[in-house]
N, C-alpha and C positions, 0 to 999 in steps of 0.2 A: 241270663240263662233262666231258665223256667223251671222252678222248683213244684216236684209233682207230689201231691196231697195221696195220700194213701191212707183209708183209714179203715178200719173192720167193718166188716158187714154184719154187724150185730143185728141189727134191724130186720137185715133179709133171714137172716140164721132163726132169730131168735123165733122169725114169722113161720119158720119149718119146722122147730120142733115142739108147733103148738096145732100142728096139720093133723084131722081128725076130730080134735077135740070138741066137743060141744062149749056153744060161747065161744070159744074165744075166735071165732069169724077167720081160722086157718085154713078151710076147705076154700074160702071166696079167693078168686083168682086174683081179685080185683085189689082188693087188700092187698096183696104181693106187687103188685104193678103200683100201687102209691105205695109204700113203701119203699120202693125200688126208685121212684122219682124224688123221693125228700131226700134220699140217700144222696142222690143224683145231685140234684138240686144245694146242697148243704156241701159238697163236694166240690162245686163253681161255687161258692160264698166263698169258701176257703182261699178257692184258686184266686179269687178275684182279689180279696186282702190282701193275700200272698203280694198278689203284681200292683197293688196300691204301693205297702210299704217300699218293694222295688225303685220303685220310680221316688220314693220321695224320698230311700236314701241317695239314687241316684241326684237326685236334684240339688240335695244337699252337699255331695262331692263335687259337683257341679260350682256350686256358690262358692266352697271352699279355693277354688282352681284361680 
């Protein structure tokens, strides 16, 4: 079974309520969209560990059998 990584969007948040501000580059869309993709991206790292350890306890119950 497929355990599903949820984790806060601090990132995208944090990148909203800095929207307006001089510096800190909250107006740029762009910035929002990478942001959005490391999230994204850091989100499948997780997933991907997640289904490493899976299979190599599975492997492990395996050898046990």
């Amino acid at each position: 079974m497929l355990k599903m990584v949820n984790l806060p969007d601090s990132e995208v948040t944090s990148s909203r309520t800095n929207e307006g501000n001089p510096g800190t580059g909250g107006n740029d869309m762009r910035d929002l969209i990478i942001r959005r993709q490391a999230l994204y991206i850091r989100r499948l790292g997780l997933k991907v560990d997640d289904l490493k350890m899976q299979l190599s306890q599975q492997s492990l119950s395996n050898d046990v059998q």
